[in-house]
GUVOZA-391660 format. One line per 3 residues: number of its first residue (from 1); for each residue x, y, z of N, C-alpha, C, O. Coordinates in steps of 0.02 Angstrom, whole numbers. Layout:
! residues N
NUM = X:Y:Z:X:Y:Z:X:Y:Z:X:Y:Z ~ ...
END
This chain:
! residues 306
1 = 7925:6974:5644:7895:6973:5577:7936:7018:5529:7958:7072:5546 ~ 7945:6985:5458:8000:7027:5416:7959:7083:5419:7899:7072:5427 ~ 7985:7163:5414:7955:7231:5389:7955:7243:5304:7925:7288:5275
4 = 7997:7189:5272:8010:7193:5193:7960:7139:5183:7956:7087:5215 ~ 7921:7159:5131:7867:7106:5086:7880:7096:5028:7888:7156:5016 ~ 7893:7063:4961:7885:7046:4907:7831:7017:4867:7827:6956:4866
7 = 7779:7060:4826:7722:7026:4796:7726:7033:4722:7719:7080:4683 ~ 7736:6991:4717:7756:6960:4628:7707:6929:4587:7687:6877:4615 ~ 7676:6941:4527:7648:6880:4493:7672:6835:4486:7731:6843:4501
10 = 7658:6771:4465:7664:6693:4477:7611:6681:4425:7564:6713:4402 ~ 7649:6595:4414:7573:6551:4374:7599:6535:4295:7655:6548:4274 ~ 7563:6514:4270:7574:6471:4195:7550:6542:4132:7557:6546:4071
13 = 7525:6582:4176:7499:6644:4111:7535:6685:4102:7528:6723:4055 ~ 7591:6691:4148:7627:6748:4164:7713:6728:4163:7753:6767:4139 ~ 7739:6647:4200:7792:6627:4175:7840:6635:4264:7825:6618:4322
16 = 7889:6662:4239:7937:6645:4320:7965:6721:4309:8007:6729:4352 ~ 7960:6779:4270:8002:6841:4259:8008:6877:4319:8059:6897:4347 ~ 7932:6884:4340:7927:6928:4413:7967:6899:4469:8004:6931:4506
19 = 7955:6831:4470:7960:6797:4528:8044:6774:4535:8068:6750:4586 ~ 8070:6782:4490:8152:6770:4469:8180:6844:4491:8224:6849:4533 ~ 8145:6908:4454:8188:6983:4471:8174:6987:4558:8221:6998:4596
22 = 8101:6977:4581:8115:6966:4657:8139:6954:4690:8163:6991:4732 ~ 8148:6887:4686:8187:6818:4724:8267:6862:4715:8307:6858:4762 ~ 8285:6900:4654:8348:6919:4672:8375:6962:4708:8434:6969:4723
25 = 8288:7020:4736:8302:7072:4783:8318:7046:4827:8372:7054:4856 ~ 8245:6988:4850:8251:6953:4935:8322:6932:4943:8347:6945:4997 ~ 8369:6896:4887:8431:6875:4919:8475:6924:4927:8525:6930:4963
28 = 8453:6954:4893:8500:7036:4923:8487:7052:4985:8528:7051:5031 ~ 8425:7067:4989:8398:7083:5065:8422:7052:5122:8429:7078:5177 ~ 8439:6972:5100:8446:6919:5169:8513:6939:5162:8535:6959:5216
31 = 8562:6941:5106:8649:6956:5103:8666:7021:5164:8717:7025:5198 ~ 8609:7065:5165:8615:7118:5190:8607:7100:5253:8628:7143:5293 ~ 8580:7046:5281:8556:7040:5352:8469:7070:5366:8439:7086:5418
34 = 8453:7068:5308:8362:7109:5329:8336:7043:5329:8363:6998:5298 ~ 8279:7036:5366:8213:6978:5346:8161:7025:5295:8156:7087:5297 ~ 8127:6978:5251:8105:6963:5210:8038:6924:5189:8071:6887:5153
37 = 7975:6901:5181:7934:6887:5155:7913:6890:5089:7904:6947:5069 ~ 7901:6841:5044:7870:6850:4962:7813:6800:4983:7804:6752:5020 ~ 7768:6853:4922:7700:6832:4924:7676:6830:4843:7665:6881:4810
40 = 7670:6758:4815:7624:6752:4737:7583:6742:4725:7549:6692:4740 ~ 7562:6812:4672:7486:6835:4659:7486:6777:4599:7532:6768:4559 ~ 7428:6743:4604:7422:6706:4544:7450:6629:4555:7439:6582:4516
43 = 7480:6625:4603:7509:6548:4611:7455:6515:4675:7430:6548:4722 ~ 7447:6443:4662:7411:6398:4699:7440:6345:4729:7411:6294:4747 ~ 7503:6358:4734:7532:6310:4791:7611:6351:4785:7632:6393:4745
46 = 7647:6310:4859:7702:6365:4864:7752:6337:4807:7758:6282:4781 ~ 7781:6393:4799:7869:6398:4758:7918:6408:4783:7918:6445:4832 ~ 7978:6379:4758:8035:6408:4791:8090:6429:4707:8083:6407:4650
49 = 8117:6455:4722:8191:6492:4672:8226:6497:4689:8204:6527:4738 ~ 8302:6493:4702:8358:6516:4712:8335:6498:4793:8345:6542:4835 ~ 8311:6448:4810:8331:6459:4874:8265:6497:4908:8236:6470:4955
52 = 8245:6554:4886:8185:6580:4895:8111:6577:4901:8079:6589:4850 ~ 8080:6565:4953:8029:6526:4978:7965:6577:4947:7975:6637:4951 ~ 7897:6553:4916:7857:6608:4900:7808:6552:4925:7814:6491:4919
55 = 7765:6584:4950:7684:6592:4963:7655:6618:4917:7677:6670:4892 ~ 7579:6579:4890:7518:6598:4873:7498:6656:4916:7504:6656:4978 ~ 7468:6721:4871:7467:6776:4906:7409:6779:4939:7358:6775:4905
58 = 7402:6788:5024:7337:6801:5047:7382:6861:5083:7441:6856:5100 ~ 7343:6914:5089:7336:6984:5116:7348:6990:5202:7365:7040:5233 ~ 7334:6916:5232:7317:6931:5285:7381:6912:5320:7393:6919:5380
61 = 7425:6883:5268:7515:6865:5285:7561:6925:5272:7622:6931:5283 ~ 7508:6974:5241:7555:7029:5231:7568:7079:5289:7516:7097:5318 ~ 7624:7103:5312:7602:7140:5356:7588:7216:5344:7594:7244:5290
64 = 7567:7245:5407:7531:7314:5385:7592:7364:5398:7595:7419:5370 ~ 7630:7346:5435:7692:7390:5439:7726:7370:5353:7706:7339:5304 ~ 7808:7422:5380:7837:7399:5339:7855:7406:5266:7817:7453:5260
67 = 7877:7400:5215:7887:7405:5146:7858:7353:5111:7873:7297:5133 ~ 7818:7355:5059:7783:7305:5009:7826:7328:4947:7826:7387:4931 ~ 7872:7269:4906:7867:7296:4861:7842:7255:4800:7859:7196:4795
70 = 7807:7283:4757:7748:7272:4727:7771:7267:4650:7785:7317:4618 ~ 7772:7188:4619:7787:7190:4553:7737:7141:4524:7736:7080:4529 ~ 7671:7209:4475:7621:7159:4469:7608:7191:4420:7630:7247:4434
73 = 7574:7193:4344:7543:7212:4280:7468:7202:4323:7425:7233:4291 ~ 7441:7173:4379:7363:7146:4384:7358:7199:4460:7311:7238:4461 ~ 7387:7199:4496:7359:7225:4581:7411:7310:4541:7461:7323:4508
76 = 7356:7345:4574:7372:7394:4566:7395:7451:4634:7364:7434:4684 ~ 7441:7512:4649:7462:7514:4719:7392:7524:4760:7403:7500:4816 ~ 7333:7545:4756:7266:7560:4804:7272:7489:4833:7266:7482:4893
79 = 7284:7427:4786:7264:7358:4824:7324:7329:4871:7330:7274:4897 ~ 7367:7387:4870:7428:7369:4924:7447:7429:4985:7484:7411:5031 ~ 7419:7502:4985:7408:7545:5020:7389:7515:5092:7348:7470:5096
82 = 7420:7540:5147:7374:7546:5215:7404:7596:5255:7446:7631:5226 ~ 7397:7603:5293:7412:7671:5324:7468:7668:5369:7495:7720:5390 ~ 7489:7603:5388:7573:7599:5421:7614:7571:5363:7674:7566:5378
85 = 7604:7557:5319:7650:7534:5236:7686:7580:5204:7665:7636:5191 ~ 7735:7562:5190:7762:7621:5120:7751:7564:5064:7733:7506:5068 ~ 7767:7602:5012:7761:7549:4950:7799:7584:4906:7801:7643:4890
88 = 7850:7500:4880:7890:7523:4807:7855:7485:4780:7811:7450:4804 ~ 7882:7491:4702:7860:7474:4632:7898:7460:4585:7936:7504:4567 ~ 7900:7381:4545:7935:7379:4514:7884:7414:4427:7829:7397:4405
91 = 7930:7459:4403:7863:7458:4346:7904:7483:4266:7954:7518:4257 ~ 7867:7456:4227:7915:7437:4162:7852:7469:4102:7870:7474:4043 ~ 7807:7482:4114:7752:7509:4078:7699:7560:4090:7662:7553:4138
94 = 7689:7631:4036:7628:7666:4059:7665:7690:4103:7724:7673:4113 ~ 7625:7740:4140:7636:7799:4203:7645:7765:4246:7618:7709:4248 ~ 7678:7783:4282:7713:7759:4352:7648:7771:4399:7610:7818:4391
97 = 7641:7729:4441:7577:7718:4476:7543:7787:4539:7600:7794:4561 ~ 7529:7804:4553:7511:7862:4620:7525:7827:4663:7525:7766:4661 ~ 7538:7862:4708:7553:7823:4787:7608:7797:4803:7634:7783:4857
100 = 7623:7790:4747:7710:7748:4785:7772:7803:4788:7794:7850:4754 ~ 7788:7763:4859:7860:7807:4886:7919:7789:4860:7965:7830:4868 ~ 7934:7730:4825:7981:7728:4796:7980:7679:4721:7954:7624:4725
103 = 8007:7701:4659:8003:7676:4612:8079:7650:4565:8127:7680:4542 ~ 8057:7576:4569:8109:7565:4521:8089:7560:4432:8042:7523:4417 ~ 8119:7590:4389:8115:7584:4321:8177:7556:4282:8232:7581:4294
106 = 8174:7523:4252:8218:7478:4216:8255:7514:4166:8312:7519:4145 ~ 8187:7539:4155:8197:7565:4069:8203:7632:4082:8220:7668:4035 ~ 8189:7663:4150:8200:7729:4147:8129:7755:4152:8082:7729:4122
109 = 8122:7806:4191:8056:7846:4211:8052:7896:4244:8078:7885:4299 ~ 8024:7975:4237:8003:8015:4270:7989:8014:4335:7952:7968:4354 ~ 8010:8053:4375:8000:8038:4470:7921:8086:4460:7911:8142:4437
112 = 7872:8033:4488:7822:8085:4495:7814:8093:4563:7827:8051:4606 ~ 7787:8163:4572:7769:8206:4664:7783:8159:4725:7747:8115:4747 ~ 7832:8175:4742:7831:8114:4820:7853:8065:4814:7848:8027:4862
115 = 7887:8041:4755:7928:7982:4750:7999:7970:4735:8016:7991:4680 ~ 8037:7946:4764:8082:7922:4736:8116:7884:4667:8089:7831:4650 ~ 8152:7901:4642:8159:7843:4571:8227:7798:4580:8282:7824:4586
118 = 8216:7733:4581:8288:7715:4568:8290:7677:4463:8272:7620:4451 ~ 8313:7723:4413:8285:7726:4368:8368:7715:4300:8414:7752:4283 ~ 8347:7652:4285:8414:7648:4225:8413:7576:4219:8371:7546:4252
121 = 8469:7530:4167:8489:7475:4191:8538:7464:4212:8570:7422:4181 ~ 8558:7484:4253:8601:7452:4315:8571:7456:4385:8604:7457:4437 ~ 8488:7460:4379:8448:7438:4424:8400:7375:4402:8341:7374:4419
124 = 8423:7335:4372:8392:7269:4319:8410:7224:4381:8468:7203:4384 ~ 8354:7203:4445:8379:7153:4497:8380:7080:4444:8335:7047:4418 ~ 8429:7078:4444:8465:6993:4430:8467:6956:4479:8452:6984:4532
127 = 8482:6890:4482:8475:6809:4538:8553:6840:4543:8582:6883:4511 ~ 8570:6798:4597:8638:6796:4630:8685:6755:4567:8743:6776:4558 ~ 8664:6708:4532:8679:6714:4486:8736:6754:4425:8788:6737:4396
130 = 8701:6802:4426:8749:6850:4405:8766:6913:4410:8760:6964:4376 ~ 8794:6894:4472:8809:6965:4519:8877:6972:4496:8896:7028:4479 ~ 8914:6925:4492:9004:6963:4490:9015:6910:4460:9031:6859:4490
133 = 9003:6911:4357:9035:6877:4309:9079:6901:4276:9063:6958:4259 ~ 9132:6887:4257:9191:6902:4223:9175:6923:4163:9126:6899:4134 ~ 9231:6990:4124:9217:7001:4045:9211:6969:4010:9268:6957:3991
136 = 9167:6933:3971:9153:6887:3905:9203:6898:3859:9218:6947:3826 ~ 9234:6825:3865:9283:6813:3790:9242:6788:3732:9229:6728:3738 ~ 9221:6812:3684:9206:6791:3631:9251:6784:3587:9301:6813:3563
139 = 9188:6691:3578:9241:6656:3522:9251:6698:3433:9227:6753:3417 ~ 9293:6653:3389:9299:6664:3332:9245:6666:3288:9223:6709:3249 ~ 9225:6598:3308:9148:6569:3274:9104:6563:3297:9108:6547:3356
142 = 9018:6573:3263:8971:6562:3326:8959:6511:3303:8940:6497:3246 ~ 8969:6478:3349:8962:6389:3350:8896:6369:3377:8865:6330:3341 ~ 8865:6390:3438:8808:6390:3489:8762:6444:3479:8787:6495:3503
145 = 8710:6454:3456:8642:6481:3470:8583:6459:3523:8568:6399:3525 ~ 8566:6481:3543:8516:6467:3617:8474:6515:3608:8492:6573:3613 ~ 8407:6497:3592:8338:6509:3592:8288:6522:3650:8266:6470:3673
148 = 8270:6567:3673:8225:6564:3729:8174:6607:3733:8193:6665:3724 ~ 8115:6602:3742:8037:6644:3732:8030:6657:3812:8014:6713:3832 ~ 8039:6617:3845:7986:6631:3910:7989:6561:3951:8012:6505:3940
151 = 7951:6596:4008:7931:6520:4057:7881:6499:4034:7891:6438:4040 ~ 7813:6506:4002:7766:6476:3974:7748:6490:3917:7725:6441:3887 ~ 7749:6542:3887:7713:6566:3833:7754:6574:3769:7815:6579:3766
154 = 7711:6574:3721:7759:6582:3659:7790:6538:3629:7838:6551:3593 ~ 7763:6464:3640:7809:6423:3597:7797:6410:3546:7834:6365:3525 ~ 7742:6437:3491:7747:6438:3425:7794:6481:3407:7810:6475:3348
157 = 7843:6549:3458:7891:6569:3404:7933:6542:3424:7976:6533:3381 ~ 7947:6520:3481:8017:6482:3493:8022:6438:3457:8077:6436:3429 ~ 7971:6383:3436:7974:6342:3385:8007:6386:3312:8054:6367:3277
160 = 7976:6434:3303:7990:6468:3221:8067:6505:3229:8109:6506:3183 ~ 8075:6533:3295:8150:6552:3299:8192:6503:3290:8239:6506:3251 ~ 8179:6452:3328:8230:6404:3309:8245:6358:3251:8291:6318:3245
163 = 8203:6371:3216:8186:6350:3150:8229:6396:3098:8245:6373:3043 ~ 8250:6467:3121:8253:6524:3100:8350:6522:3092:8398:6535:3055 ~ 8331:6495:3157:8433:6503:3166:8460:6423:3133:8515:6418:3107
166 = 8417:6368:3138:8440:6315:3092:8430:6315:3028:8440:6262:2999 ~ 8405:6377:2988:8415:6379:2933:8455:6441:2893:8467:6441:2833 ~ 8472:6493:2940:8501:6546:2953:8578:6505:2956:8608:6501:2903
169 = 8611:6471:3022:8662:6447:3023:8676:6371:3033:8687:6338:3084 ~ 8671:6346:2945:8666:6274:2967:8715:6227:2992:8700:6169:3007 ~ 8797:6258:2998:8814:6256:3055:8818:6235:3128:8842:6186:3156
172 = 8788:6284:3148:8775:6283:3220:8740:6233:3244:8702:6200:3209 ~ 8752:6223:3318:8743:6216:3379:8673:6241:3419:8679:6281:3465 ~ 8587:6209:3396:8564:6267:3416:8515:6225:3502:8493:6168:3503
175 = 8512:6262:3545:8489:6253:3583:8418:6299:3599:8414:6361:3604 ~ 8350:6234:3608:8310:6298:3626:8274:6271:3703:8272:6212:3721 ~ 8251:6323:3736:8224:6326:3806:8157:6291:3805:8111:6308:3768
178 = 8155:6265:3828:8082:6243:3883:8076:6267:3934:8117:6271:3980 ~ 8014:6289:3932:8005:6335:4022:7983:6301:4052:7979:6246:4025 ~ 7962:6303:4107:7942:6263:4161:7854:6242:4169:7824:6200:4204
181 = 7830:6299:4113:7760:6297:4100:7744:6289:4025:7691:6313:4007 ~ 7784:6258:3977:7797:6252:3913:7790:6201:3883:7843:6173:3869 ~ 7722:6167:3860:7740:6123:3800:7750:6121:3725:7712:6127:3677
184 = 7819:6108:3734:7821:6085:3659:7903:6049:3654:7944:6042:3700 ~ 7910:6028:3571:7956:5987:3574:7995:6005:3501:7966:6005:3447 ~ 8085:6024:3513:8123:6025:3472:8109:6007:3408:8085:5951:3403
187 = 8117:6039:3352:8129:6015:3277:8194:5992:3269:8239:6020:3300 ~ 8208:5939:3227:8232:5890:3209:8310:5926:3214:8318:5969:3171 ~ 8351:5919:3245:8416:5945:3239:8429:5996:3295:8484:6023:3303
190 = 8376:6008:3333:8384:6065:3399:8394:6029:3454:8358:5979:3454 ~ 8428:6032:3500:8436:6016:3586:8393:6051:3591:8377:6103:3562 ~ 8354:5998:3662:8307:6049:3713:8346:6036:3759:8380:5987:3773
193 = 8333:6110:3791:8358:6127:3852:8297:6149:3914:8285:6206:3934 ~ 8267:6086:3933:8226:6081:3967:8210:6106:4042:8212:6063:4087 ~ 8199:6155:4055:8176:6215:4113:8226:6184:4177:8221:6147:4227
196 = 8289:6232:4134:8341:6236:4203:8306:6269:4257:8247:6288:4257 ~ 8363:6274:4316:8323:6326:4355:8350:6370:4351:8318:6416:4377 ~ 8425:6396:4318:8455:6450:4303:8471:6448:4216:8495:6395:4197
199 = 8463:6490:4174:8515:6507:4109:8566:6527:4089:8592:6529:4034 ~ 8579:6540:4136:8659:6569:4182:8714:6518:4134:8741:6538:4083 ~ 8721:6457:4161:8772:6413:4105:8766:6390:4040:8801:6364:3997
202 = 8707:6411:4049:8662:6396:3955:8696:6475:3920:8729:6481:3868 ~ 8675:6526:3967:8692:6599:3920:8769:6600:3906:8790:6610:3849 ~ 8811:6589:3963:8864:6586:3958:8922:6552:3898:8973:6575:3872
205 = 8883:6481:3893:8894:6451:3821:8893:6453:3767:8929:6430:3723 ~ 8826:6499:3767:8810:6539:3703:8847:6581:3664:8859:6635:3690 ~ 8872:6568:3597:8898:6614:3547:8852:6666:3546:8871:6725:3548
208 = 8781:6646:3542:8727:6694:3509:8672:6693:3528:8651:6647:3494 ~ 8619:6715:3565:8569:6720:3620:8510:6761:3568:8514:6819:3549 ~ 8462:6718:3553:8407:6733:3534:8335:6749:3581:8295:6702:3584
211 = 8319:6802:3611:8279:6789:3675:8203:6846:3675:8204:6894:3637 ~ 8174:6840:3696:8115:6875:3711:8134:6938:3757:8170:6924:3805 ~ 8122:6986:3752:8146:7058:3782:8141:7062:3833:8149:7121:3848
214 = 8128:7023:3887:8103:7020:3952:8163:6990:3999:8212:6961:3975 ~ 8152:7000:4066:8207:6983:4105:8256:6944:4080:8311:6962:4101 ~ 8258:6878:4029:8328:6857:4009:8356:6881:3969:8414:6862:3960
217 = 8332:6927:3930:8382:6984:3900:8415:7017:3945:8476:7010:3953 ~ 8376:7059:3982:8441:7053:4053:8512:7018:4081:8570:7034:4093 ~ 8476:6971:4083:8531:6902:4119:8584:6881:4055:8641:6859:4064
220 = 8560:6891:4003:8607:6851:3949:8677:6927:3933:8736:6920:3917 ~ 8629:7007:3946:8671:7065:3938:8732:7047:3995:8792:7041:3984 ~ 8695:7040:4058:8753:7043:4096:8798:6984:4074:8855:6999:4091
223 = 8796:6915:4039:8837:6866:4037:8868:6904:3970:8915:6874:3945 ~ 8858:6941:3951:8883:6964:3900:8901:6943:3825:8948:6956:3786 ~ 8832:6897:3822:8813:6854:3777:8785:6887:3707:8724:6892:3714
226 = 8805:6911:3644:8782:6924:3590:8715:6913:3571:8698:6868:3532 ~ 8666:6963:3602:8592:6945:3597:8543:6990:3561:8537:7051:3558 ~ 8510:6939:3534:8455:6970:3477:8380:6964:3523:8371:6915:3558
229 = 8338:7009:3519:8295:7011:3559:8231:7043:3538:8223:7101:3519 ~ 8194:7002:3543:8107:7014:3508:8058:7034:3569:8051:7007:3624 ~ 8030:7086:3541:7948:7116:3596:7922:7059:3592:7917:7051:3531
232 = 7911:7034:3606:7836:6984:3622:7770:6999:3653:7718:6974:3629 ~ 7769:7030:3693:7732:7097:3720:7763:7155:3748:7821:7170:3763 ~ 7687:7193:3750:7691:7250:3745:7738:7289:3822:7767:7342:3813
235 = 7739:7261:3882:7764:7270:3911:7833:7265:3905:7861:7302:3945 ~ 7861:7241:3879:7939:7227:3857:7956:7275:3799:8006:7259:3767 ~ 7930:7319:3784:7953:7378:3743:7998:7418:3772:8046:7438:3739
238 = 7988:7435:3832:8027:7487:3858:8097:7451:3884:8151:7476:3868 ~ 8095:7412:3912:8160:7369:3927:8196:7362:3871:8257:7365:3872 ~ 8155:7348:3805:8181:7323:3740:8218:7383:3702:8270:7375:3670
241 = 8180:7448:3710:8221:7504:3706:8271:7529:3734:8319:7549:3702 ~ 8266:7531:3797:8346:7537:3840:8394:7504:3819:8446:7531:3800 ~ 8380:7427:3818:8449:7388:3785:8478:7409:3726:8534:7411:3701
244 = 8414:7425:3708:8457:7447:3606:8477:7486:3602:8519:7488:3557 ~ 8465:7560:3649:8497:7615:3643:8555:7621:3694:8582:7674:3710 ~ 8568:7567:3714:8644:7566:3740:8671:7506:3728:8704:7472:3767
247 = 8654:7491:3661:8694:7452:3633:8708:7372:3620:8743:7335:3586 ~ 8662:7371:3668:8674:7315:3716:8646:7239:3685:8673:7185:3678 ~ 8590:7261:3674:8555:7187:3608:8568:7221:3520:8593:7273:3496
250 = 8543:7175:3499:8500:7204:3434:8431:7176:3441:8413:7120:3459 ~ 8392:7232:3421:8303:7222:3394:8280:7172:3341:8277:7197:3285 ~ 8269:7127:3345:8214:7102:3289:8146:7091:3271:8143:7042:3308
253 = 8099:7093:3252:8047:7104:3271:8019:7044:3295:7973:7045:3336 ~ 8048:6975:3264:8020:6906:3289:8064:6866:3241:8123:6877:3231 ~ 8022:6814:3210:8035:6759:3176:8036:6770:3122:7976:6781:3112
256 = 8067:6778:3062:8072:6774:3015:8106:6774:2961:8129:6718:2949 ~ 8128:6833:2901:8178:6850:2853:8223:6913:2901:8284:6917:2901 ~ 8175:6960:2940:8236:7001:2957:8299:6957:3014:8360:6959:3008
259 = 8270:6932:3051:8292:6875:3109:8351:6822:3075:8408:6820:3098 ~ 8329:6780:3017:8387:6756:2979:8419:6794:2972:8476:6781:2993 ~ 8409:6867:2940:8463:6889:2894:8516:6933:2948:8574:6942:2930
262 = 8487:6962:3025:8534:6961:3072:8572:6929:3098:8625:6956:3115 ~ 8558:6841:3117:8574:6808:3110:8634:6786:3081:8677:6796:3124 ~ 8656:6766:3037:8698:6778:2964:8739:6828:2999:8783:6811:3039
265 = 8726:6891:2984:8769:6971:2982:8817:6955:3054:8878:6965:3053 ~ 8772:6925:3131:8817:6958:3164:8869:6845:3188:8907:6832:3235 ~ 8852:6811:3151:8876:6752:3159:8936:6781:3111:8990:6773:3139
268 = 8942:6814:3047:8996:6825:3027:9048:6860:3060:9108:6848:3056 ~ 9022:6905:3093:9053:6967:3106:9083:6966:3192:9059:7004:3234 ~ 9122:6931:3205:9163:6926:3272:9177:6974:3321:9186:6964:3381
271 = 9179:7032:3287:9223:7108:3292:9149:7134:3320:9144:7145:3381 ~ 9101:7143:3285:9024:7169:3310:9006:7118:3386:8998:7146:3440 ~ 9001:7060:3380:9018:7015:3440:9013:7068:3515:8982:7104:3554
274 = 9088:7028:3488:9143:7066:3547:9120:7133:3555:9108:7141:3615 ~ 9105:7197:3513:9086:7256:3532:8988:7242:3584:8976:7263:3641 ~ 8956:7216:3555:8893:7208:3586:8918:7145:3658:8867:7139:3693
277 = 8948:7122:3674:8978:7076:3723:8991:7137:3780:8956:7142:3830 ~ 9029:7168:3770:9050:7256:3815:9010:7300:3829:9013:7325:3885 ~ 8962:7322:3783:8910:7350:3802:8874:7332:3833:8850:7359:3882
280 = 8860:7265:3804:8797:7252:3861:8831:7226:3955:8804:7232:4010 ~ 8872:7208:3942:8913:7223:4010:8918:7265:4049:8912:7257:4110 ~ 8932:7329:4017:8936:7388:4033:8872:7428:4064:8870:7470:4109
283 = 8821:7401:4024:8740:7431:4029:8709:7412:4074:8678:7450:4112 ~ 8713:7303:4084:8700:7268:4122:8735:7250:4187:8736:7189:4193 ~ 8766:7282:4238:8821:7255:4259:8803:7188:4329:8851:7158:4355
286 = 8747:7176:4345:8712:7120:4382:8712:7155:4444:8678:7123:4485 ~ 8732:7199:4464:8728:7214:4550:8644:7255:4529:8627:7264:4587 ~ 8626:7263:4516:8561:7291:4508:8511:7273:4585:8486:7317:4620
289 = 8508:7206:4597:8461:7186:4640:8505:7221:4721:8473:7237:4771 ~ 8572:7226:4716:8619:7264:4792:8579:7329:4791:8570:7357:4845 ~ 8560:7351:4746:8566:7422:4751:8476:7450:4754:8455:7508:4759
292 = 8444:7397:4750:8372:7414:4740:8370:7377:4825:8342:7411:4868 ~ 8396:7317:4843:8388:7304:4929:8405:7358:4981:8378:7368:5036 ~ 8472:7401:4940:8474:7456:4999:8454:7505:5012:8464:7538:5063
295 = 8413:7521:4956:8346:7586:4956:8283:7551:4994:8251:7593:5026 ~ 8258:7491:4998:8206:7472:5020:8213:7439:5104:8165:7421:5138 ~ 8295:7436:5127:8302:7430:5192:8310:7510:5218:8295:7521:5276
298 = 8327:7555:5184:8331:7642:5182:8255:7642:5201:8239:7640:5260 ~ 8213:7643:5156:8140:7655:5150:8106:7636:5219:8071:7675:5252 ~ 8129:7540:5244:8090:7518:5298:8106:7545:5363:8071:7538:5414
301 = 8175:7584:5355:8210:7631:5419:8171:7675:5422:8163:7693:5480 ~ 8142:7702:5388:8097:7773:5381:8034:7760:5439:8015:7807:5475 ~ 8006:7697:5445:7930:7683:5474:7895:7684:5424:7910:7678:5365
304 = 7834:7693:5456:7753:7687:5415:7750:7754:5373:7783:7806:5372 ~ 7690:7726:5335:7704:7771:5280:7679:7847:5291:7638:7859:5335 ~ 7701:7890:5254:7681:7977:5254:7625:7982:5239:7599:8038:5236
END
């Protein structure tokens, strides 16, 4: 039986974010030679990603040995505690939880009593995906804009973002996302880009990456894609801050006049590009998910928990 567990949210309320940064530990984990188990809180029939097999979460598949690591806004660590377990944490909001032996922070976080931190972004677990992508050549012109909110939610602004950049750069090339839990449908002059299973060749294409602050701001930093990036919630503040203060996106607040008028500024400006293309390279570099598998095969060497 694997000693490593993965319990992720799942489901149409919540989207694929958890279950995508996971799926990129577990393939770390299996690269490494560890076994592995994921378990989704919130999903009603199984999933797979990258290859990565998830179960609907019942408790009684979990085992009691072993490492859990636990990436949930809803189960909190008491509902993952047992007395042969250690437990990590993926956590991006609010105080870092009690009880856990080891913590990853994205955005950066305080080690509280008895824990470990693995804490910055270049602990941002990415899909295999984009583990070892080459420096981004950016073009002359931004020709391509690519729009993306989420796996389910939010498509009244994806609708208004993309509305935003076809009138911002009428020009362009604009592409917007469909998630996999998403209805809705392109305005008159937009490609849909209907719920790949990676964004990986979508980001890559991209002159200019319009995205929701959440894990594909991530993925688009490491492709080193020129990205503008909106809170959408409140949990994506702190991720949304890290990036900006290293450079790495620009902030907008959403849809509207400030969003055009960035828009505009950095489609002109090639030279700003190319400088936010490096940074966020630099900030993002994709091994994130190597380096969070070998603290949690470290951790499961340890035994049951203290």
């Amino acid at each position: 039986m694997p000693r490593i567990a993965l319990v992720a949210d799942a489901g149409a309320s919540v989207g694929l974010g958890h279950v995508a940064r996971c799926s990129a530990i577990a393939a770390a984990l299996r690269a490494r030679g560890d076994a592995v188990s994921c378990h989704a809180h919130g999903a009603t029939a199984r999933l797979s990603l990258d290859g990565i097999a998830w179960q609907p979460l019942d408790w009684a598949d979990v085992p009691d040995g072993g490492v859990v690591l636990l990436d949930s806004y809803v189960l909190g660590a008491a509902a993952v505690r047992s007395p042969g377990r250690r437990l990590a944490v993926l956590h991006d909001e609010g105080e870092p939880p009690a009880g856990a032996d080891l913590i990853v922070s994205v955005a950066g976080v305080a080690a509280p009593a008895g824990a470990e931190v693995l804490s910055g972004l270049l602990h941002a677990p990415l899909r295999a995906d984009y583990w070892d992508l080459p420096p981004r050549r950016v073009a002359d012109r931004a020709g391509r804009v690519l729009v993306t909110t989420g796996g389910g939610v939010f498509p009244e602004v994806a609708l208004a973002a993309a509305a935003d950049v076809a009138a911002a750069l009428p020009g362009a090339r604009v592409g917007l996302v469909r998630g996999p839990y998403m209805d809705l449908a392109p305005p008159t002059g937009v490609e849909l880009v209907d719920a790949p299973a990676s964004l990986r060749d979508e980001l890559l294409a991209a002159d200019i990456v319009v995205t929701a602050a959440g894990q594909t701001a991530l993925e688009a930093a490491a492709t080193g894609a020129p990205t503008l990036a909106m809170v959408l919630v409140a949990n994506q503040r702190a991720n949304a801050d890290a990036l900006a203060a290293a450079g790495a996106v620009r902030l907008v607040e959403g849809p509207g006049a400030q969003l055009r008028a960035t828009l505009a500024e950095l489609a002109g400006d090639g030279a700003e590009r190319a400088a936010l293309a490096r940074r966020a390279q630099a900030a993002v570099d994709g091994r994130g998910a190597g380096r969070i598998a070998a603290r949690l095969a470290a951790l499961s060497a340890r035994g049951g928990a203290a």
